[in-house]
C-alpha positions as CSV (number, residue, x, y, z in Angstrom):
1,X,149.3,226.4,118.6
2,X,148.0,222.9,119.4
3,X,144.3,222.0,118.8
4,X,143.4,222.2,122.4
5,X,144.9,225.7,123.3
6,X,143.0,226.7,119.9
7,X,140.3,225.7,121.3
8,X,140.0,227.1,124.4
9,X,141.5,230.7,122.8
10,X,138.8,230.5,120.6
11,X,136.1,229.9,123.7
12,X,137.7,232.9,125.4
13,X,137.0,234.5,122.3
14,X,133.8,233.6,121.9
15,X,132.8,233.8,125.8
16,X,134.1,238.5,125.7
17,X,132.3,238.5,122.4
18,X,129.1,237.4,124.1
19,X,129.4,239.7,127.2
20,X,130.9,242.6,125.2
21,X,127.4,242.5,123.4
22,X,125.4,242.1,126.6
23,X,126.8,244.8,127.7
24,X,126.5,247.2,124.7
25,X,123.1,246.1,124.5
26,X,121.8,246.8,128.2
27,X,123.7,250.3,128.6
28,X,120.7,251.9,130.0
29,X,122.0,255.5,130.6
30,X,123.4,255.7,127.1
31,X,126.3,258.3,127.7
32,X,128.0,258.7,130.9
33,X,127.8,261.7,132.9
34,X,130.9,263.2,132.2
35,X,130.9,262.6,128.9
36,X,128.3,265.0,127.3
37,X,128.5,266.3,123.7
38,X,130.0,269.5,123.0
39,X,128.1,272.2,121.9
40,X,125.2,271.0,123.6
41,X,122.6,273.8,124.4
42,X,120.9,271.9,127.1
43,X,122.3,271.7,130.9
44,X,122.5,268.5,132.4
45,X,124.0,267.4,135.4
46,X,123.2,263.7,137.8
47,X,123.3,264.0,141.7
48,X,124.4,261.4,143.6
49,X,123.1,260.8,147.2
50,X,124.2,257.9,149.5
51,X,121.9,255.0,151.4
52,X,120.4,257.8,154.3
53,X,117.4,260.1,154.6
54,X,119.8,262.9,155.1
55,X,121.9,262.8,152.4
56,X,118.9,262.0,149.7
57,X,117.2,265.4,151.0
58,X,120.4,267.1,150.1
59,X,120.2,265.8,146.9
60,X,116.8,266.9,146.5
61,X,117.3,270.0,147.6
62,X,120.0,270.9,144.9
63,X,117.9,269.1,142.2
64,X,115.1,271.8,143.1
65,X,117.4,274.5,143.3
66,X,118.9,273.4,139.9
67,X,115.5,273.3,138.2
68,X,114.3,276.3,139.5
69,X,117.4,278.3,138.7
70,X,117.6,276.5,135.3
71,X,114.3,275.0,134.0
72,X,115.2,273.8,130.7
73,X,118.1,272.1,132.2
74,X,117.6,267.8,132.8
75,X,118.5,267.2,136.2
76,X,118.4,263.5,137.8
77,X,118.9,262.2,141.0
78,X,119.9,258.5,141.4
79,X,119.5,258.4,145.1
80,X,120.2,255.8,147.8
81,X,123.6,254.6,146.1
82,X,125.5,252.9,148.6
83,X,128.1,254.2,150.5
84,X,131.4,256.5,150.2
85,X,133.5,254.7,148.7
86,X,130.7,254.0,145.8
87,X,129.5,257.5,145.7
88,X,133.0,258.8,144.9
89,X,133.8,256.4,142.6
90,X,130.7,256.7,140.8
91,X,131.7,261.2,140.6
92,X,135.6,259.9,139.6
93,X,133.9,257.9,136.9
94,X,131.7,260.5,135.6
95,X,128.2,258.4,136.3
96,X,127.4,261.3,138.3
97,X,128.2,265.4,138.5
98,X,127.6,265.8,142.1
99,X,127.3,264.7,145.7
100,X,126.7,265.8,149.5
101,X,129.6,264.8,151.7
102,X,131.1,265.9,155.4
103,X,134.2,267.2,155.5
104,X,135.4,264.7,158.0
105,X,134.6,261.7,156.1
106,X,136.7,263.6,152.7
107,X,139.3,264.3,155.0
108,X,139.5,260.4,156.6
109,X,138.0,258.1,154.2
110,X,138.3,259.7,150.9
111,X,142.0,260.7,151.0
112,X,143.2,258.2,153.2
113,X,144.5,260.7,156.0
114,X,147.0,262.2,154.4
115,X,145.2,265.8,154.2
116,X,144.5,268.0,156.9
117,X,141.3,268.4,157.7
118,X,141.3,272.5,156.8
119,X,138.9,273.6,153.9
120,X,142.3,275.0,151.6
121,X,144.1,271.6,152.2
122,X,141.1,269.3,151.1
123,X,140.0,271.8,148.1
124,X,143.2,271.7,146.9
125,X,143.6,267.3,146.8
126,X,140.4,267.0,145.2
127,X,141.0,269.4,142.8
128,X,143.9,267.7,142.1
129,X,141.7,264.5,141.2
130,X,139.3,266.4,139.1
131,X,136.7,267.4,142.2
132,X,135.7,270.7,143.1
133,X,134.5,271.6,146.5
134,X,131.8,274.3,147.3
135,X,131.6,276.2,150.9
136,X,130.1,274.4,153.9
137,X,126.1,274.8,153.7
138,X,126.3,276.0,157.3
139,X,125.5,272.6,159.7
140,X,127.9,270.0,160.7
141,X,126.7,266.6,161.6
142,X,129.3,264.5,163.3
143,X,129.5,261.0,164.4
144,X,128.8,260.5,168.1
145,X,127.8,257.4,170.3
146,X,124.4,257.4,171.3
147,X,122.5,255.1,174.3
148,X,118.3,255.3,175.8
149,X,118.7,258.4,178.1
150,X,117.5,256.1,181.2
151,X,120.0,253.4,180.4
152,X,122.7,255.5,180.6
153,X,121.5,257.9,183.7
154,X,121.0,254.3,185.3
155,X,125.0,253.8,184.4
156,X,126.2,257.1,185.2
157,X,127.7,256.9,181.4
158,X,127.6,260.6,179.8
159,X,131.2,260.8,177.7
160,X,132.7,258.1,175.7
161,X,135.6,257.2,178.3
162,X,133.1,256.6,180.4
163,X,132.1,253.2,178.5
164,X,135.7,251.6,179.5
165,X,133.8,250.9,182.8
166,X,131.2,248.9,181.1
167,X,132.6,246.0,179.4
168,X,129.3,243.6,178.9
169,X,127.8,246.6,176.9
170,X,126.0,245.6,173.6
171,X,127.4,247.8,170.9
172,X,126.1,248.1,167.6
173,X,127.2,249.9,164.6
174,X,126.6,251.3,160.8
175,X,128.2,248.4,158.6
176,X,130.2,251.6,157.1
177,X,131.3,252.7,160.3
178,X,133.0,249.8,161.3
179,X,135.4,249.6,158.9
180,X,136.1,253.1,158.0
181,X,139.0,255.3,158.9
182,X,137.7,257.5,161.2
183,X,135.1,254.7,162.9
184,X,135.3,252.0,165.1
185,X,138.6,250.5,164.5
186,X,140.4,253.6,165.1
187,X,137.7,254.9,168.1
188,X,138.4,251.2,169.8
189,X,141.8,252.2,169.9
190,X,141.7,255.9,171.1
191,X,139.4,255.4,174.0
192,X,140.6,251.6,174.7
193,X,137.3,250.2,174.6
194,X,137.2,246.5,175.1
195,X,133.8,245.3,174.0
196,X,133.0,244.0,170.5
197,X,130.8,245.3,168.1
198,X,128.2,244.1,165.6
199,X,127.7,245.7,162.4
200,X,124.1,246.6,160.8
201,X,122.2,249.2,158.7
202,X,121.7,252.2,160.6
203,X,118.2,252.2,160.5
204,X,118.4,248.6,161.8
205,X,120.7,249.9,164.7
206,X,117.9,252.4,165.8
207,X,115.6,249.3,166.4
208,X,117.9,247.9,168.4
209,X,118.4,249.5,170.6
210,X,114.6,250.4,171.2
211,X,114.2,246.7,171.5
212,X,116.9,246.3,173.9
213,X,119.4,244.0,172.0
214,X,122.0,246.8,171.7
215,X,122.8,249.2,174.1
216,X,125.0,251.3,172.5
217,X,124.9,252.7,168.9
218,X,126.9,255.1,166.2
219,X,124.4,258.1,165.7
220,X,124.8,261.2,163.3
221,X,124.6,264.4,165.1
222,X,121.4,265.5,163.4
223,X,119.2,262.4,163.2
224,X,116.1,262.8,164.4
225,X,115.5,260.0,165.9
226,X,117.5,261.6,169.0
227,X,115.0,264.0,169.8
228,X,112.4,261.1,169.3
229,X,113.4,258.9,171.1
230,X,115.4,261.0,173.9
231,X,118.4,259.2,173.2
232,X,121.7,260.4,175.4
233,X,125.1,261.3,172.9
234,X,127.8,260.8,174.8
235,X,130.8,263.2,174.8
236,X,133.1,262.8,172.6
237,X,135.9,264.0,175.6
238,X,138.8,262.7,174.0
239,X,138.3,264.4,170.2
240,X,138.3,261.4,168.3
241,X,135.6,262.4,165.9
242,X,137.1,265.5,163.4
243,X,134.6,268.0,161.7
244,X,132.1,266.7,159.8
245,X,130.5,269.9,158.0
246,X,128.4,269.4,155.3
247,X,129.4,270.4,151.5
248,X,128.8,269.8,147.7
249,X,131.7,268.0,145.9
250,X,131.1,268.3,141.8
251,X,133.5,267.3,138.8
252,X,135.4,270.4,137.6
253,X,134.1,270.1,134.4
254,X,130.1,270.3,135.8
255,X,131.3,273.9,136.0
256,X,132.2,274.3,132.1
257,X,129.1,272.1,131.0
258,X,126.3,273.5,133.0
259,X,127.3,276.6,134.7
260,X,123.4,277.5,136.2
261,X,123.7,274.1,137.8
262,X,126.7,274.5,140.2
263,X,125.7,278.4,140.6
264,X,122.4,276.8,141.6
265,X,124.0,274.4,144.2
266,X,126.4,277.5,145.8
267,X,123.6,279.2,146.8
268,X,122.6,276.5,149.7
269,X,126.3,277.2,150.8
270,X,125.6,279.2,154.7
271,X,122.3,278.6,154.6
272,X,121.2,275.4,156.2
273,X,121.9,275.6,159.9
274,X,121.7,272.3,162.4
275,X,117.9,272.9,163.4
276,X,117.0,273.6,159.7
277,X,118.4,269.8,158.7
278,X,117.2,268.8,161.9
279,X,113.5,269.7,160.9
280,X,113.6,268.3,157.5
281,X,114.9,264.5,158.5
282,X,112.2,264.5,160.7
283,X,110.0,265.5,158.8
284,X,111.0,262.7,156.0
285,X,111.4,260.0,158.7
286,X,108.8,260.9,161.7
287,X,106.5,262.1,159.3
288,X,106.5,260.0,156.7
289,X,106.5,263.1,154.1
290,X,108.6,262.3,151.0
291,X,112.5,263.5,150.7
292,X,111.3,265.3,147.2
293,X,108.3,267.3,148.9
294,X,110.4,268.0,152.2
295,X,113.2,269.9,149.9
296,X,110.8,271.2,147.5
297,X,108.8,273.1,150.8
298,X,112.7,274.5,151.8
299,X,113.5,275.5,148.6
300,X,110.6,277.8,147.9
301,X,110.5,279.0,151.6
302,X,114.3,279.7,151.6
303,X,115.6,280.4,148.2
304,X,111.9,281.0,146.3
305,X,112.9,278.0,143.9
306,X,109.4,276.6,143.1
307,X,109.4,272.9,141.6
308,X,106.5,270.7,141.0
309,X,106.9,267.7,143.1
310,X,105.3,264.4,140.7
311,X,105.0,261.2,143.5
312,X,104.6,258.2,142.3
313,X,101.7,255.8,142.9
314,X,102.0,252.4,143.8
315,X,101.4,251.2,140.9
316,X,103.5,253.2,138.8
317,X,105.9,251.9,141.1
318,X,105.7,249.0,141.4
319,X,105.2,248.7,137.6
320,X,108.7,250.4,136.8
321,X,110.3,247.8,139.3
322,X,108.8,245.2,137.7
323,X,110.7,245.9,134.2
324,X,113.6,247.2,136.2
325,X,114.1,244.0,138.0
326,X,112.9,242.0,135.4
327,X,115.6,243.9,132.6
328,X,118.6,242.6,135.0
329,X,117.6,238.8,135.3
330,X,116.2,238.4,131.8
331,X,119.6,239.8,130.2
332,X,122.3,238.5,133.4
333,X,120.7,235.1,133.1
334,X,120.1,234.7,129.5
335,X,124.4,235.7,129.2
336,X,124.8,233.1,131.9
337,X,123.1,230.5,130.1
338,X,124.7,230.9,126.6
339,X,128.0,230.6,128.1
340,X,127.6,228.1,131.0
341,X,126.4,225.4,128.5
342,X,129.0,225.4,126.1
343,X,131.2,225.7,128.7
344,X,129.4,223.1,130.4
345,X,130.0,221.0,127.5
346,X,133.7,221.5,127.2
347,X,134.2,220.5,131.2
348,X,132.4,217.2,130.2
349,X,135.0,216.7,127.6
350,X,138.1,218.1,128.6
351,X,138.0,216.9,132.9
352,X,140.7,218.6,134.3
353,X,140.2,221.5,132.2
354,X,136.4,221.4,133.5
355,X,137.7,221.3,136.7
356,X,139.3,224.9,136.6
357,X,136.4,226.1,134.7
358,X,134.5,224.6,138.0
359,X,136.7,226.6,140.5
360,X,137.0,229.7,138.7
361,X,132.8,229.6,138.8
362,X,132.9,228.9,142.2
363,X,135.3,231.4,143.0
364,X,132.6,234.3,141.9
365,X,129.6,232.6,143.8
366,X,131.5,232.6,147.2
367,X,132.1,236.9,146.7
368,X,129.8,238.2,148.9
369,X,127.2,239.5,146.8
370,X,127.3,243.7,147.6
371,X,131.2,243.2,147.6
372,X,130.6,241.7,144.3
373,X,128.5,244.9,142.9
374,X,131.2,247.5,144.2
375,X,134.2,245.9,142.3
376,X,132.1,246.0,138.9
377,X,131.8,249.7,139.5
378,X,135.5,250.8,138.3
379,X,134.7,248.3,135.7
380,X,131.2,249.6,134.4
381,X,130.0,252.6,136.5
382,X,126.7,252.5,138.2
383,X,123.5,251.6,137.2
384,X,122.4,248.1,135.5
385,X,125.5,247.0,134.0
386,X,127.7,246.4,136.9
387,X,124.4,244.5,138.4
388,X,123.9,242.7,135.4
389,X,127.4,241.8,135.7
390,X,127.6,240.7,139.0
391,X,124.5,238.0,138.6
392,X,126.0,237.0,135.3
393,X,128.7,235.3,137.0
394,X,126.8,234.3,140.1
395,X,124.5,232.6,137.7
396,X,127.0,230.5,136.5
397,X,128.2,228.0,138.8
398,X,124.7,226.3,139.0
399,X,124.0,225.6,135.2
400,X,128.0,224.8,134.4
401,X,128.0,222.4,137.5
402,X,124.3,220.7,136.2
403,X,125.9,220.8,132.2
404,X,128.8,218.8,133.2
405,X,127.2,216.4,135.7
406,X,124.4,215.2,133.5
407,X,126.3,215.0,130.4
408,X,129.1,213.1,132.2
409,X,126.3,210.7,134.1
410,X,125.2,209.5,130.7
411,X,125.4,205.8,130.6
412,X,128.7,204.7,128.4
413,X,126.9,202.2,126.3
414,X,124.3,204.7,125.5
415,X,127.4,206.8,123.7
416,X,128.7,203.5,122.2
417,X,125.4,202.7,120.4
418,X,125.6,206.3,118.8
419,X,128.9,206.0,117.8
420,X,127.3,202.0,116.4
421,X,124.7,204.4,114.3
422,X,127.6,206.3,113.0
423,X,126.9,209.2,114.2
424,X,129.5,211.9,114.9
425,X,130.6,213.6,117.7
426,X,128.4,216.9,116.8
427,X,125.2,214.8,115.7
428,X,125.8,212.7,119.5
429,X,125.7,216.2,121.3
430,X,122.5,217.4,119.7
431,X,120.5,214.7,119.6
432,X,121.6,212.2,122.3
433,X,123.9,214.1,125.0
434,X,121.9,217.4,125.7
435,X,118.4,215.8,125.5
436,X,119.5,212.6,128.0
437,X,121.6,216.2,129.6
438,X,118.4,218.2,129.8
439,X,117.0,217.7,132.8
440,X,119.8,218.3,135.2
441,X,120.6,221.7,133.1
442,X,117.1,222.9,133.3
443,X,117.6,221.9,136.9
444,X,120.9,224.3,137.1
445,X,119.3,227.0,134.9
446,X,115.8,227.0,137.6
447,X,118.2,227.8,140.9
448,X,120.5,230.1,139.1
449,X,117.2,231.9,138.0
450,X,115.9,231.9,141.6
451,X,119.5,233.1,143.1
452,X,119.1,235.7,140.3
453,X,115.6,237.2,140.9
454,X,117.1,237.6,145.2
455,X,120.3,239.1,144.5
456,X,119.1,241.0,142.0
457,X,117.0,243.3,144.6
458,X,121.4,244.8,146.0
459,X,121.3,245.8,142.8
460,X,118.8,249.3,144.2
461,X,122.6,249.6,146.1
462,X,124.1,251.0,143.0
463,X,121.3,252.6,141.4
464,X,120.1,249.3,139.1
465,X,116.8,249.6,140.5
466,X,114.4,246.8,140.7
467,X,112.1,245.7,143.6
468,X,115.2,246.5,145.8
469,X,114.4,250.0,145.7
470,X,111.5,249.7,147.8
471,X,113.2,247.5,150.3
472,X,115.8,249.8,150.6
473,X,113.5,252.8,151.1
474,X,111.5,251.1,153.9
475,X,114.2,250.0,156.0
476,X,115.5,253.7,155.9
477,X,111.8,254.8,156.9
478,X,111.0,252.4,158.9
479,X,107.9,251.4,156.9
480,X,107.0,247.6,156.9
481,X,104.7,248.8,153.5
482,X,107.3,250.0,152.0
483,X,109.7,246.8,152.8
484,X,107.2,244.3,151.7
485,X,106.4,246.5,148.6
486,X,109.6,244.9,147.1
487,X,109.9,241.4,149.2
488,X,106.7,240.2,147.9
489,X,106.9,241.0,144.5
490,X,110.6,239.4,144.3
491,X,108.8,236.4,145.8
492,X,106.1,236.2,143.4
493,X,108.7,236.4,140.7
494,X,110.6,233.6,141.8
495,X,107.5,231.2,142.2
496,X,106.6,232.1,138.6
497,X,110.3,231.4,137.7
498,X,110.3,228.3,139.3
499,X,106.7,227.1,137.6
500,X,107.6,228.5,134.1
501,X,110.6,226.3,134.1
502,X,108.3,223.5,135.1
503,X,106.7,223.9,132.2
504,X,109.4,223.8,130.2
505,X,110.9,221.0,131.4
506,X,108.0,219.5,130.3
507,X,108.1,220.8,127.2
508,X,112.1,220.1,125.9
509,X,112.7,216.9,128.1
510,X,112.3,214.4,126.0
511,X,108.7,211.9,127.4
512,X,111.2,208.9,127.3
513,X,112.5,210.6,130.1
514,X,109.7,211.8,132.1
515,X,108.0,207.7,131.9
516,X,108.0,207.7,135.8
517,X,105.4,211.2,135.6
C-alpha cells in the first residue's frame, strides 16, 4: 500500500473510531425496545404516536390503561414522532412496542398496495413482518376534502367531482398527504383534478384557509376543527378514500414480554365510537386541556383505569429542553470539530484529495434537513443518536471549508522562513499553520455551531427532544406560547453561541493577529 492510500485508510480509521464512540457514548435510551433482558420481572413496553393531537391521545390513552391494568409496569410514551413511515420503522426497529394507525393508511402506505384492505389480509402481512394487529377501537377517521361552508354554498361545490369545475381553486395539503399512496397524487388522478397543490403542516393548513389563502384543504374525518369552524367535507362520490378505522399495531414479542400491556391495550378495542374521539380532540385542541389529562378523564370514566396525571411546569420544561437541546449540539458539534480539522488539514495538503473531501461535505449539507433525520433512523433508531448524527455531518462543511481556506491562504514565505528555522513539518502545523489558521476556523466552527443550535430543534420530529418539542406542540395547538416557548430559547442559545466564541477568538488567536482590534 503506498504512503498516501495508508494514509487516508488510516483517517478513515480514525474518523469511525471517533463517531463509533460518539455514538456509544450519547445512547440515551440505553437498550432498545425490543431488546429487553430475559427473565425480567418488570413489564415495559414504549408507545409511539405520530405528529397530531389525535394520534398522541391514543397513545395516552393506552399508556393509562397500561398503568392502570399493570402499575408496576414502566410505560413511556415518545409522542409526536413524525410521520408513517418513521413511526413504523421506529416499531420494525424495536425503539418502540406500539402504535395507533388506520387501517387505510396500513393497507396503502405501509404495504405498498399489495394487500387488500380486509382485517384477515392485513393481520396476516404484518404478522408476517413481526407486527400484530388488535381489533378496530370502534371509530374510523378517513381522509376527506374540506372548504368554509359559505365558500362552498357560494360555489355550489358539495362532492369532490364537483371541484373539476373550479380550476383557480387554492388547494392546500398535509406535507404527508401529498406524497402518500392513497393522497393527492393518486386522488388528482381519480377525480382529474387540474389545479395544483401546496403542501404544509396540517395545523398550518387550518389557518389557511381561515385566512383565505387556501380554499381547499385535506381534513381527517374527526378533527374538530370541522365542527368549529363549520367547515363543509365534500363527498367523497367516487370512493377514492378506503377505510381508515382506527387500531393498535404492537411487535409480536410485546405479547411474550409484557402480556398485562397488550391485554391492557385490547380492551379500547369497540369502545371508542366517532363522537367519543370527536369529544376528546376538542377538548385537547379547542380547550387547550392537555392530551395526558383528556385520556386519563376517558380512561377512568370508560374503563375505571385511574392514573395520576404529573404536568409539567414551565420551568421544568423548559429546563429539560435546555439539556436536551443542549446534549445534541454539545456532542454533534464537538464530533464535527475533531474530525473537520484534521480533515481540514489533510485537504490543505493533499488538493485534489481535499476537493472530494469538499464535495462529499457538501453533499450532506444540501439534504434537506428532516430528510436527513429519517434516513439515520434505519441506521440508529429514534431518539438523539440519529439527530446527533444528522448535525454531525451538517456541521461539517463550514469548519472543513474555513480549515482548508485559511491554512492554504497562509503567505508562502511565511512557510519558507519555518522551514529556514528548521522546523518540521509537525512543529510548522502547531505553531505556525493552525494559529496564522485560527481565525478562519473559529470562523467555520461559530456558523456550524449556529446551523447546529436551528436544526437541532427537527430533532423533537424523531423524539430527540430539545426546544423543538415545544415548537412542535404549539403549531399542533395553535398556541403562539407554546411556539415561542422553544423559538426564543433556541435564539437565545445561538446569541450566547455566537458571543462565547467571541471570546474565544480572543482568547486562542494569537494578539499579532488581532493588531487592527
Amino acid at each position: 500500500m503506498s504512503r498516501r492510500a495508508f494514509g487516508v485508510a488510516a483517517l478513515l480509521a480514525w474518523f469511525l473510531g471517533v463517531l463509533s464512540i460518539v455514538l456509544v457514548g450519547v445512547w440515551m435510551p440505553g437498550e432498545a425496545a425490543g431488546e429487553r433482558a430475559a427473565g425480567e420481572s418488570v413489564q415495559r413496553a414504549v408507545v409511539g404516536s405520530k405528529k397530531f393531537t389525535e394520534s398522541v391521545i391514543l397513545g395516552e390513552l393506552a399508556r393509562a390503561v397500561a398503568l392502570a391494568e399493570a402499575p408496576q409496569a414502566e410505560i413511556e410514551h415518545r409522542d409526536q414522532l413524525g410521520g408513517t413511515r418513521v413511526l413504523w420503522n421506529a416499531l420494525r426497529g424495536g425503539d418502540i412496542d406500539l402504535y395507533p394507525e388506520y387501517t387505510g393508511t396500513i393497507a396503502q402506505e405501509i404495504l405498498g398496495g399489495d394487500v387488500a384492505g380486509d382485517l384477515p389480509s392485513l393481520r396476516a402481512a404484518l404478522a408476517a413482518r413481526g407486527v400484530a394487529m388488535g381489533e378496530p377501537l370502534g371509530f374510523s377517521n378517513t381522509y376527506t376534502l374540506g372548504m368554509l361552508a359559505p365558500e362552498a354554498e357560494r360555489l355550489s361545490i358539495a362532492t369532490i367531482s364537483d371541484l373539476r369545475l373550479h380550476p383557480e381553486l387554492r388547494l392546500g395539503f398535509t406535507n404527508e398527504f401529498m406524497d402518500r399512496a392513497d393522497g393527492w397524487p393518486g386522488l388528482r388522478v381519480r377525480y382529474g383534478l387540474s389545479q395544483s397543490a401546496r403542501g404544509l403542516d396540517h395545523d398550518l393548513a387550518y389557518r389557511g384557509l381561515l385566512a383565505g389563502t387556501l380554499q381547499v384543504i385535506d381534513l381527517y374525518s374527526t378533527d374538530a376543527e370541522i365542527r368549529e369552524h363549520g367547515l363543509r367535507t365534500l363527498e367523497d362520490d367516487l370512493g377514492y378514500f378506503p377505510d381508515y378505522r382506527a387500531v393498535f399495531l404492537w411487535r409480536v414479542d410485546l405479547e411474550r414480554r409484557s402480556p398485562s400491556v397488550v391485554e391492557a391495550v385490547r380492551r379500547l378495542e369497540g369502545a371508542i365510537d366517532g363522537e367519543t374521539m370527536i369529544a376528546m380532540n376538542a377538548r385537547a385542541k379547542i380547550d387547550r386541556v392537555a392530551e395526558a389529562q383528556v385520556a386519563a378523564d376517558v380512561a377512568a370514566e370508560r374503563f375505571g383505569a385511574r392514573v395520576e396525571v404529573r404536568t409539567e411546569t414551565r420551568a421544568e420544561r423548559l429546563g429539560r429542553a435546555t439539556l436536551e437541546h443542549l446534549t445534541l449540539v454539545v456532542v454533534s458539534l464537538g464530533a464535527a470539530i475533531l474530525v473537520a480539522v484534521p480533515l481540514g488539514v489533510l485537504a490543505a495538503r493533499r488538493p485534489r484529495l481535499g476537493q472530494v473531501l469538499l464535495g462529499i461535505a457538501g453533499i450532506f449539507q444540501t439534504i434537506p434537513s428532516l430528510a436527513l433525520l429519517v434516513f439515520m433512523i434505519p441506521l440508529f433508531g429514534i431518539g438523539g443518536p440519529p439527530a446527533m448524527v444528522a448535525l454531525f455531518l451538517y456541521s461539517l462543511l463550514p469548519i472543513l471549508r474555513n480549515t482548508t481556506t485559511g491554512l492554504t491562504s497562509i503567505p508562502a514565505e511565511l512557510i519558507d522562513s519555518a522551514r529556514a528555522l528548521g522546523l518540521d513539518a509537525r512543529q510548522r502545523l502547531r505553531h505556525v499553520e493552525l494559529p496564522l489558521a485560527s481565525r478562519s476556523i473559529l470562523a467555520g466552527v461559530k456558523v456550524s455551531a449556529v446551523i447546529n443550535i436551528g436544526t437541532a430543534t427537527l430533532g423533537a420530529l424523531i423524539g430527540a427532544g430539545g426546544y423543538g418539542q415545544a415548537i412542535l406542540t404549539g403549531i399542533r395547538l395553535d398556541d403562539l406560547a407554546l411556539i415561542l416557548e422553544g423559538a426564543i430559547p433556541a435564539a437565545l442559545l445561538a446569541l450566547v453561541a455566537q458571543g462565547g466564541f467571541e471570546l474565544v477568538d480572543r482568547w486562542l488567536v494569537p494578539r499579532g493577529l488581532r493588531l487592527e482590534e
